[in-house]
mmCIF file of the N, C-alpha and C atoms, coordinates in Angstrom:
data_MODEL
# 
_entry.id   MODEL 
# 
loop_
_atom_site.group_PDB 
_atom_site.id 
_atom_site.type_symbol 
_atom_site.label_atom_id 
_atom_site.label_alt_id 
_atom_site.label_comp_id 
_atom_site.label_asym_id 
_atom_site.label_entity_id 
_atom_site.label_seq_id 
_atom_site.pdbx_PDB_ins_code 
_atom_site.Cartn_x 
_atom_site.Cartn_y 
_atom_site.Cartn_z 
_atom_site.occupancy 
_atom_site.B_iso_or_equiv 
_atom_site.pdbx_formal_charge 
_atom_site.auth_seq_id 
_atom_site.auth_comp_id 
_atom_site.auth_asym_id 
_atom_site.auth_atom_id 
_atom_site.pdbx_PDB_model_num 
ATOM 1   N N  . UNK A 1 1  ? 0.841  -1.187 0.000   1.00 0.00 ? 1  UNK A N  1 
ATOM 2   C CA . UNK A 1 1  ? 0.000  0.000  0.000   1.00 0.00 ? 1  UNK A CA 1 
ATOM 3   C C  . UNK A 1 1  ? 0.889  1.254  0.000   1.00 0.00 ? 1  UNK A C  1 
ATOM 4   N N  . UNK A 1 2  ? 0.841  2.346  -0.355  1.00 0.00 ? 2  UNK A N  1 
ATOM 5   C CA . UNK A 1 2  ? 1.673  3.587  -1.059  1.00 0.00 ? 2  UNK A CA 1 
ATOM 6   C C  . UNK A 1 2  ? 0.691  4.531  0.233   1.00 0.00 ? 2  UNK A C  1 
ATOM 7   N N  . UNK A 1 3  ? 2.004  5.198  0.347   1.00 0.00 ? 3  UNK A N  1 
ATOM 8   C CA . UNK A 1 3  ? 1.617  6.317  1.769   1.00 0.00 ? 3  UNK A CA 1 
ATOM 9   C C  . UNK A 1 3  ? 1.131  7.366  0.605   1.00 0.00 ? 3  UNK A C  1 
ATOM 10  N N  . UNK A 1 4  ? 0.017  8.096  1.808   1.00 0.00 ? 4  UNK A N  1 
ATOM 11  C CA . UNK A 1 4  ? -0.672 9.514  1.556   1.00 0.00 ? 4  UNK A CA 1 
ATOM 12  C C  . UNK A 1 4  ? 0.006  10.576 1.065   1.00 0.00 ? 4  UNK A C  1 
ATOM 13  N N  . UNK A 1 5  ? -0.199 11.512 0.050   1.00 0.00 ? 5  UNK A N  1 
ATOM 14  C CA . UNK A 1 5  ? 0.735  12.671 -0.299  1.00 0.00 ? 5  UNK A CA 1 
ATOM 15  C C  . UNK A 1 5  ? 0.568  13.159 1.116   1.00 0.00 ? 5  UNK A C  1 
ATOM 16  N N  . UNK A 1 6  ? 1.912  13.921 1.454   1.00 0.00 ? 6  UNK A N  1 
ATOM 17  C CA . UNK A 1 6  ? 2.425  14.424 2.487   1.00 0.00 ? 6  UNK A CA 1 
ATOM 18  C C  . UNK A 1 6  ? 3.143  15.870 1.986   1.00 0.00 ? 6  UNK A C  1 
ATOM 19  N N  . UNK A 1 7  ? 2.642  16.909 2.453   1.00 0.00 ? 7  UNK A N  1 
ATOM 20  C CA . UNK A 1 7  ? 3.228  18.543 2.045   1.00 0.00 ? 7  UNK A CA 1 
ATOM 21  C C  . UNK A 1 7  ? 4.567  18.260 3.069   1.00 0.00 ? 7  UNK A C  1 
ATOM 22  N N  . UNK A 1 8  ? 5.676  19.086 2.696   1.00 0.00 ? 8  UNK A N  1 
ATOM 23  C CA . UNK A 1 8  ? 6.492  19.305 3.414   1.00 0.00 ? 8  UNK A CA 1 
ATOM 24  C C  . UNK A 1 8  ? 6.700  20.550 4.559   1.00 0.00 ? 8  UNK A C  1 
ATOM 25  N N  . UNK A 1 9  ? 5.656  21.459 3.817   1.00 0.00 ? 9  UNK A N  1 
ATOM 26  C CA . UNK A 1 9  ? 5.199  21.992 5.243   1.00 0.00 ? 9  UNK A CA 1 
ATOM 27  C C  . UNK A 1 9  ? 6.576  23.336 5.775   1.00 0.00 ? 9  UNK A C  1 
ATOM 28  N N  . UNK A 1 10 ? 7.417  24.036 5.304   1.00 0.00 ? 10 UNK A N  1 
ATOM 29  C CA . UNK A 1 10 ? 8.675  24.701 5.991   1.00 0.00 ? 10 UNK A CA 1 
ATOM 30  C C  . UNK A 1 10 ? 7.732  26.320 6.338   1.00 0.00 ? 10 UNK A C  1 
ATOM 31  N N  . UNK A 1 11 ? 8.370  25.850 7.458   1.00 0.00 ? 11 UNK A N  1 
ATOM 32  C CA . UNK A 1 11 ? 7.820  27.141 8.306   1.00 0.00 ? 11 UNK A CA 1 
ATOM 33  C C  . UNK A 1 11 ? 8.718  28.836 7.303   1.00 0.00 ? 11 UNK A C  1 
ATOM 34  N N  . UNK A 1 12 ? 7.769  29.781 6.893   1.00 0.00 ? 12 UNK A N  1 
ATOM 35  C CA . UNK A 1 12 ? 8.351  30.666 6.771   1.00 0.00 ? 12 UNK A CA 1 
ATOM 36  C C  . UNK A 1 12 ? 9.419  31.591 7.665   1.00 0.00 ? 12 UNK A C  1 
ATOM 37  N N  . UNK A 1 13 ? 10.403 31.877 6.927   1.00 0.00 ? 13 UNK A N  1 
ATOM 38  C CA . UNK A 1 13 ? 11.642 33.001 7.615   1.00 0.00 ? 13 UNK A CA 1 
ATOM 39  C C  . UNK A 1 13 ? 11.027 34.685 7.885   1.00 0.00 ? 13 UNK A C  1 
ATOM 40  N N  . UNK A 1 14 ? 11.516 35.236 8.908   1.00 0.00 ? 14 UNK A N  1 
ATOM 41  C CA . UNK A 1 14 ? 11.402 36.502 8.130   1.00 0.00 ? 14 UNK A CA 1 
ATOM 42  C C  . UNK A 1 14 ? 11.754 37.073 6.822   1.00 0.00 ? 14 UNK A C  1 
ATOM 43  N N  . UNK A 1 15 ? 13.031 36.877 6.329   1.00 0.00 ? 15 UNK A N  1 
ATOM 44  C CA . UNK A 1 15 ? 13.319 37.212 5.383   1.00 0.00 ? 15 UNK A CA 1 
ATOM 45  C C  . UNK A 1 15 ? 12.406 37.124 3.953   1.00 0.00 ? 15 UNK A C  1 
ATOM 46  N N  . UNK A 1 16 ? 11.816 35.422 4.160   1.00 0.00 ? 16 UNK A N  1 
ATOM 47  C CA . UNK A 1 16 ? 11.068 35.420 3.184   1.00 0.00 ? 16 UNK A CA 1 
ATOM 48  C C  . UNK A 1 16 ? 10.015 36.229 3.111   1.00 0.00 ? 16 UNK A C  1 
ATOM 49  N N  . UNK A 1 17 ? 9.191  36.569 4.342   1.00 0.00 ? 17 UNK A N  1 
ATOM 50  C CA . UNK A 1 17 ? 8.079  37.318 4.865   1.00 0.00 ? 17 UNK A CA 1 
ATOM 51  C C  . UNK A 1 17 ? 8.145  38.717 3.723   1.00 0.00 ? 17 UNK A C  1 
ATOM 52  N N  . UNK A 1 18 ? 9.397  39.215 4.157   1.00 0.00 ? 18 UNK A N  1 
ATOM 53  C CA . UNK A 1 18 ? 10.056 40.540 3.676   1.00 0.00 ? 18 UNK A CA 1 
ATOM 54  C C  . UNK A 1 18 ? 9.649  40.799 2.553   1.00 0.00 ? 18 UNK A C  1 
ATOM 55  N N  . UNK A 1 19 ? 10.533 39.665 1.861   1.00 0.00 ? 19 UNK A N  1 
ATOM 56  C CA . UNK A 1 19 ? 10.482 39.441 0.273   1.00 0.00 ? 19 UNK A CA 1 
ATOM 57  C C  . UNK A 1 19 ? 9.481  39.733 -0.413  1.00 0.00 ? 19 UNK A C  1 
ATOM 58  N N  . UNK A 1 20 ? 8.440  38.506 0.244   1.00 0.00 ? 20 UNK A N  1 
ATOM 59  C CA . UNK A 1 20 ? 6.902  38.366 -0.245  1.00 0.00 ? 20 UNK A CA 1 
ATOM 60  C C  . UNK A 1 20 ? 6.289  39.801 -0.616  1.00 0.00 ? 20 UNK A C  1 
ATOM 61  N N  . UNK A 1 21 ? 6.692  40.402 0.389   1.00 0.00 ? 21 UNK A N  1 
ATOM 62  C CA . UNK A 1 21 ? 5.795  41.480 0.768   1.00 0.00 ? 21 UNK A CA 1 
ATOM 63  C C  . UNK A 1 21 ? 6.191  42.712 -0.565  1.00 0.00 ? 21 UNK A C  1 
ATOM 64  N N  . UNK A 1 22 ? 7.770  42.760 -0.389  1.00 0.00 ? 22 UNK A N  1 
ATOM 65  C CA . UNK A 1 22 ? 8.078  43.523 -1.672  1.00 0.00 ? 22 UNK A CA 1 
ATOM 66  C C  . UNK A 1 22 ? 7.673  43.159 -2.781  1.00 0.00 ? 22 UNK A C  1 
ATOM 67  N N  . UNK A 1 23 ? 7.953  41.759 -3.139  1.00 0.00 ? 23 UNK A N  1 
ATOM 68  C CA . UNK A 1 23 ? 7.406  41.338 -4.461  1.00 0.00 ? 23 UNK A CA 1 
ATOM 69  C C  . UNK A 1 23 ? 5.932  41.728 -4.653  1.00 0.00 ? 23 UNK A C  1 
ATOM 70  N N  . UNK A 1 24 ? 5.443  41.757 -4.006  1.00 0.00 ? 24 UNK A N  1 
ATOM 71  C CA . UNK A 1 24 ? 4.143  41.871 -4.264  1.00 0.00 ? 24 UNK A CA 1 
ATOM 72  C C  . UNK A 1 24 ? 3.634  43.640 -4.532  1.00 0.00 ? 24 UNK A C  1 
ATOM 73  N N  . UNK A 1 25 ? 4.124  44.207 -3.599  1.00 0.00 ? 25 UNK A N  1 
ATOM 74  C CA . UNK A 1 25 ? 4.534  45.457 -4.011  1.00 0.00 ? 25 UNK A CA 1 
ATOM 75  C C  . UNK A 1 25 ? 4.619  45.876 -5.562  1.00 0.00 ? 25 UNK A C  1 
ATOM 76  N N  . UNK A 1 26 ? 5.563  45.616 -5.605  1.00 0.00 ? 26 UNK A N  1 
ATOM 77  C CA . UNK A 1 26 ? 6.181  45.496 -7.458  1.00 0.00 ? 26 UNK A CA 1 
ATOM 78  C C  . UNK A 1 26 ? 5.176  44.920 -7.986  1.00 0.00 ? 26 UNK A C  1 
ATOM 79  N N  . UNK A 1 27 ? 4.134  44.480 -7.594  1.00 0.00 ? 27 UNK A N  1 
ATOM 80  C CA . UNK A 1 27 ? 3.013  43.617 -8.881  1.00 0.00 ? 27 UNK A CA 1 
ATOM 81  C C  . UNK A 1 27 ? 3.615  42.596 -9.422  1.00 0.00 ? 27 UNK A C  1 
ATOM 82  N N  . UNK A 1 28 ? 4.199  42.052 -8.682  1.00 0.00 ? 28 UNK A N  1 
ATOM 83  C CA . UNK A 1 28 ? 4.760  40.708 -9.382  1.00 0.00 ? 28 UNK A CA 1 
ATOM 84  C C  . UNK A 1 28 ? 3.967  39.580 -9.160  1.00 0.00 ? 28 UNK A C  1 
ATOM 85  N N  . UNK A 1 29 ? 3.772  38.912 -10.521 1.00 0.00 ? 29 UNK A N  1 
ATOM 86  C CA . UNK A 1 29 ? 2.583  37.479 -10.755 1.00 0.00 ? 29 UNK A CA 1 
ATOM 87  C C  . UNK A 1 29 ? 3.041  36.975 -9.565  1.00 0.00 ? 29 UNK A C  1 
ATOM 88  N N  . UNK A 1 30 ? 2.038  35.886 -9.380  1.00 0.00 ? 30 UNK A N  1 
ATOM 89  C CA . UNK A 1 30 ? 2.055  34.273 -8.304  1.00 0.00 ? 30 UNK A CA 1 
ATOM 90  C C  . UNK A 1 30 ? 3.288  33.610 -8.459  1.00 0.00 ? 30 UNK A C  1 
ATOM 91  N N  . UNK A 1 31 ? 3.216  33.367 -9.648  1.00 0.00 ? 31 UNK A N  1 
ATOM 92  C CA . UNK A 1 31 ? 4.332  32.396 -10.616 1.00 0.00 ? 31 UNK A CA 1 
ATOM 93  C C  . UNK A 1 31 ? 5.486  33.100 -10.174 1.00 0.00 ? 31 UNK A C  1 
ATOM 94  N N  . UNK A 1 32 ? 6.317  34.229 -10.584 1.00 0.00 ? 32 UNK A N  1 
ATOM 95  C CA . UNK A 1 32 ? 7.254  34.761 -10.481 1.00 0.00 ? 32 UNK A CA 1 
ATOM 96  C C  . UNK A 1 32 ? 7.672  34.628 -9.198  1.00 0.00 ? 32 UNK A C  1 
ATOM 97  N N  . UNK A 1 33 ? 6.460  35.380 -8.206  1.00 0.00 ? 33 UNK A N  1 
ATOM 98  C CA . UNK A 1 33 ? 7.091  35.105 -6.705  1.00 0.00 ? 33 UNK A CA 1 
ATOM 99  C C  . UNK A 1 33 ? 7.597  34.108 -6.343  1.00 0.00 ? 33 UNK A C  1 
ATOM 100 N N  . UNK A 1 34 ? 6.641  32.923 -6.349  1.00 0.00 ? 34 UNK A N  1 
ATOM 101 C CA . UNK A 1 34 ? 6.547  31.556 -6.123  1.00 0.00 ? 34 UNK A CA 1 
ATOM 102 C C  . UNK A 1 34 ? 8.049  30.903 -6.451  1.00 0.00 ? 34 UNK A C  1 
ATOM 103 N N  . UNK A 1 35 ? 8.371  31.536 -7.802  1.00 0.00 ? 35 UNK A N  1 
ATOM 104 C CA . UNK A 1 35 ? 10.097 30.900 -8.774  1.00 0.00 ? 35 UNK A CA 1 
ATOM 105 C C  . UNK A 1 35 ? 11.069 31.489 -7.723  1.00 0.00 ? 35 UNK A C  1 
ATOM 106 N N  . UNK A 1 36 ? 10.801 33.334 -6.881  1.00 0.00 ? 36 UNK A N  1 
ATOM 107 C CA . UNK A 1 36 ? 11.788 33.674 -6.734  1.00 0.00 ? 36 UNK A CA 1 
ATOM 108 C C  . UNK A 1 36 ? 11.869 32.816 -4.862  1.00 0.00 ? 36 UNK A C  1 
ATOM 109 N N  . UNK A 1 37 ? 10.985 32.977 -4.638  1.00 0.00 ? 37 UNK A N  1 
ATOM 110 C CA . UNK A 1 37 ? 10.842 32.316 -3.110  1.00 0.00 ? 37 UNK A CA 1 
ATOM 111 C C  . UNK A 1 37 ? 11.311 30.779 -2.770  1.00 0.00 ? 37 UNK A C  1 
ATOM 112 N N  . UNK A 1 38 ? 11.182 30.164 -4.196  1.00 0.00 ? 38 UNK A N  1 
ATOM 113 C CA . UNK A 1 38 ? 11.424 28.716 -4.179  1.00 0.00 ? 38 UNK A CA 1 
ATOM 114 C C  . UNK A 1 38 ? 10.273 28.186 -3.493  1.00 0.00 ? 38 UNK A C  1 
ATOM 115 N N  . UNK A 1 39 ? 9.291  28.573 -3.027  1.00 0.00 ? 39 UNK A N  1 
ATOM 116 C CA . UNK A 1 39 ? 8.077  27.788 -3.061  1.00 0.00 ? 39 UNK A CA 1 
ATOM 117 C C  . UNK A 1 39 ? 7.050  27.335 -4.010  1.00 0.00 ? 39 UNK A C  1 
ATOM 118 N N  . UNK A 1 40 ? 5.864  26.832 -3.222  1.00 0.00 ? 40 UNK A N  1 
ATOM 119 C CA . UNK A 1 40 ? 4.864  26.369 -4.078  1.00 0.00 ? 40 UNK A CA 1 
ATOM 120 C C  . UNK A 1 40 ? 4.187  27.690 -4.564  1.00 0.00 ? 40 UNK A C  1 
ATOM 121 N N  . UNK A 1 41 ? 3.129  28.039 -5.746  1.00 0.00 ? 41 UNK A N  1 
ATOM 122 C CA . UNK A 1 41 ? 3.009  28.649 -6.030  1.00 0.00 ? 41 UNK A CA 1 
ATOM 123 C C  . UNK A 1 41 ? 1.011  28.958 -4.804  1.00 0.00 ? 41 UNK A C  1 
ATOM 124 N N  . UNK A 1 42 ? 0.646  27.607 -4.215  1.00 0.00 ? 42 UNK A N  1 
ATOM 125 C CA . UNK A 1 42 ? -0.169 27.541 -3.009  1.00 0.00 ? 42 UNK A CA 1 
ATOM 126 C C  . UNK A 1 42 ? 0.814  28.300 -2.048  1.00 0.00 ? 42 UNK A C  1 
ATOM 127 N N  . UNK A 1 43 ? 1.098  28.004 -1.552  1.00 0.00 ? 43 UNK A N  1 
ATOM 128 C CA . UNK A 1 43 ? 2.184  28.442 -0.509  1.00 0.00 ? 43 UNK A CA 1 
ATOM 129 C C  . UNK A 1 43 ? 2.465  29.709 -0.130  1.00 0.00 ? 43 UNK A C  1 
ATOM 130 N N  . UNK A 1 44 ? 2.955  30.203 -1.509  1.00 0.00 ? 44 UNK A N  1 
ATOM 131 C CA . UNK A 1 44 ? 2.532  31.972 -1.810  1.00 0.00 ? 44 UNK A CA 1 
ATOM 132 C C  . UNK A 1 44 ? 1.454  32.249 -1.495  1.00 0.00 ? 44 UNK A C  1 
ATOM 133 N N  . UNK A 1 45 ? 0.227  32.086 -1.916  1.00 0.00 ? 45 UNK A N  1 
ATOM 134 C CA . UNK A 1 45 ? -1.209 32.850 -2.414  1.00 0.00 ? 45 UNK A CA 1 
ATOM 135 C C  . UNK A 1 45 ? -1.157 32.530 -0.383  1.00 0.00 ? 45 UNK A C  1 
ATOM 136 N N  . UNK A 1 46 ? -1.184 31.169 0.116   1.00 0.00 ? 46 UNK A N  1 
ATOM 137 C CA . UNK A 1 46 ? -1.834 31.075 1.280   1.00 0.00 ? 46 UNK A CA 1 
ATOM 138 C C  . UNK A 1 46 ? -1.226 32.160 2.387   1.00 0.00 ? 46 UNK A C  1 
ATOM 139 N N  . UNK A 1 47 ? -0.341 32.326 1.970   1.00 0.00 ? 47 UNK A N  1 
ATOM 140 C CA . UNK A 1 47 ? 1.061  33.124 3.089   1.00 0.00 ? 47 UNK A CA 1 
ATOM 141 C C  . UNK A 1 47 ? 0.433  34.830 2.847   1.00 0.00 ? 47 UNK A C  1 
ATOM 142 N N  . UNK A 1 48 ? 0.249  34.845 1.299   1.00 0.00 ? 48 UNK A N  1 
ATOM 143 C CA . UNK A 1 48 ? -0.064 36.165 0.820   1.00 0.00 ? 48 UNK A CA 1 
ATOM 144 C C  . UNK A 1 48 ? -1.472 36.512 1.706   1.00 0.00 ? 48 UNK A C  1 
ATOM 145 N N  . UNK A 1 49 ? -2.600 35.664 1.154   1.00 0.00 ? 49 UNK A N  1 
ATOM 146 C CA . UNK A 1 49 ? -3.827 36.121 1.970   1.00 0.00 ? 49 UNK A CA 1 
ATOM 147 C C  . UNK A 1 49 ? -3.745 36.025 3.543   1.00 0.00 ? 49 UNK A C  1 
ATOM 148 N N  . UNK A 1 50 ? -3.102 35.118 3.969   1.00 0.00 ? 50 UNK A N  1 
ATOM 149 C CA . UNK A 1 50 ? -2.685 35.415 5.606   1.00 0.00 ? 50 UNK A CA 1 
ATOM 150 C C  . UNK A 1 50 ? -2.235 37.166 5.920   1.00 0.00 ? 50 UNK A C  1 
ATOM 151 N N  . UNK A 1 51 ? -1.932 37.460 5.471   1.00 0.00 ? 51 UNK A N  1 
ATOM 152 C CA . UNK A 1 51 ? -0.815 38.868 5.621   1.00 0.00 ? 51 UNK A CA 1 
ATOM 153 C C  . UNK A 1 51 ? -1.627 39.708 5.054   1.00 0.00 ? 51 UNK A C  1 
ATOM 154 N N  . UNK A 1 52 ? -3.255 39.345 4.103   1.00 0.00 ? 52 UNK A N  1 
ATOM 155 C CA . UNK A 1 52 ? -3.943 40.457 3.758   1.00 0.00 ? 52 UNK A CA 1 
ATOM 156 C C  . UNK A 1 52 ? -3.020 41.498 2.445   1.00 0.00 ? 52 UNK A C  1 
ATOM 157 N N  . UNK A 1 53 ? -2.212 40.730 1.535   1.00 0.00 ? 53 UNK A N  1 
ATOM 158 C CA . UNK A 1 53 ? -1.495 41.392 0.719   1.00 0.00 ? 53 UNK A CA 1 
ATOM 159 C C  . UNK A 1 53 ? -2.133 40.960 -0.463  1.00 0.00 ? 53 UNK A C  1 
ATOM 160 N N  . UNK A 1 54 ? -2.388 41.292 -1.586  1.00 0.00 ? 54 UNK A N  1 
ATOM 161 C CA . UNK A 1 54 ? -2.856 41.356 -3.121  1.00 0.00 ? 54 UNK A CA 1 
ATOM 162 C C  . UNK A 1 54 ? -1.457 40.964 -4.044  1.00 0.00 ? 54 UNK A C  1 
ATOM 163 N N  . UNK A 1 55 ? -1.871 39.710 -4.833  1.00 0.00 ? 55 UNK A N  1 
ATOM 164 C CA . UNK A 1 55 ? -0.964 39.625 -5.994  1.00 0.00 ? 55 UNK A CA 1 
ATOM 165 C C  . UNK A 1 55 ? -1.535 39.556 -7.317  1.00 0.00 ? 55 UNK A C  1 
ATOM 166 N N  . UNK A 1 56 ? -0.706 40.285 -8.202  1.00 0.00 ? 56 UNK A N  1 
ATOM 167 C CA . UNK A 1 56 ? -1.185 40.473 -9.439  1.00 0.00 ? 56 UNK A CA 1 
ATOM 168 C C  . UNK A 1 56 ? -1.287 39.441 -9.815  1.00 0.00 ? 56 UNK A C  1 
ATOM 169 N N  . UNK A 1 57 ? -2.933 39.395 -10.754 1.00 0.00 ? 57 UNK A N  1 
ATOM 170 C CA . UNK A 1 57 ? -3.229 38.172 -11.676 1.00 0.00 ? 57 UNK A CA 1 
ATOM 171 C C  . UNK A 1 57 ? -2.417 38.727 -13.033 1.00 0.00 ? 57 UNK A C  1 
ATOM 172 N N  . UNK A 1 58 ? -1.929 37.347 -13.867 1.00 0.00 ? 58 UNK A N  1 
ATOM 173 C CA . UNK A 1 58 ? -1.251 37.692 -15.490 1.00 0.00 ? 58 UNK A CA 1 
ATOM 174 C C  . UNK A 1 58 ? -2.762 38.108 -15.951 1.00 0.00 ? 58 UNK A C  1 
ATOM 175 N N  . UNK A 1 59 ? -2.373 38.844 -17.310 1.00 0.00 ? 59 UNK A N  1 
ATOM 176 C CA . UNK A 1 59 ? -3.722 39.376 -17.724 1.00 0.00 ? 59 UNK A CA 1 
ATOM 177 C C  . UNK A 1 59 ? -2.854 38.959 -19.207 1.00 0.00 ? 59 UNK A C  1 
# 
């Protein structure tokens, strides 16, 4: 029997916190953040709406 997907789960840094926050600033897509953070691109959005911050949709 094959175990359950399992998230790995890494607690955010400040630093990353930081980051997020600028990037988002700048209007930078999900995707982009997500590439520059090395996270999931969930991970972002969930961290983002925690913190009450807006990321640009691609148009």
């Amino acid at each position: 029997m094959t175990k359950p997907f399992e998230r790995h789960r890494q607690a955010w840094t400040a630093d990353e916190i930081q980051k997020l926050h600028q990037l988002a600033k700048k209007g930078m897509a999900l995707k982009a953040i997500a590439k520059a953070l090395t996270r999931s691109e969930e991970s972002v959005k969930d961290r983002a709406k925690a913190d009450g911050l807006g990321i640009a949709k691609l148009r």
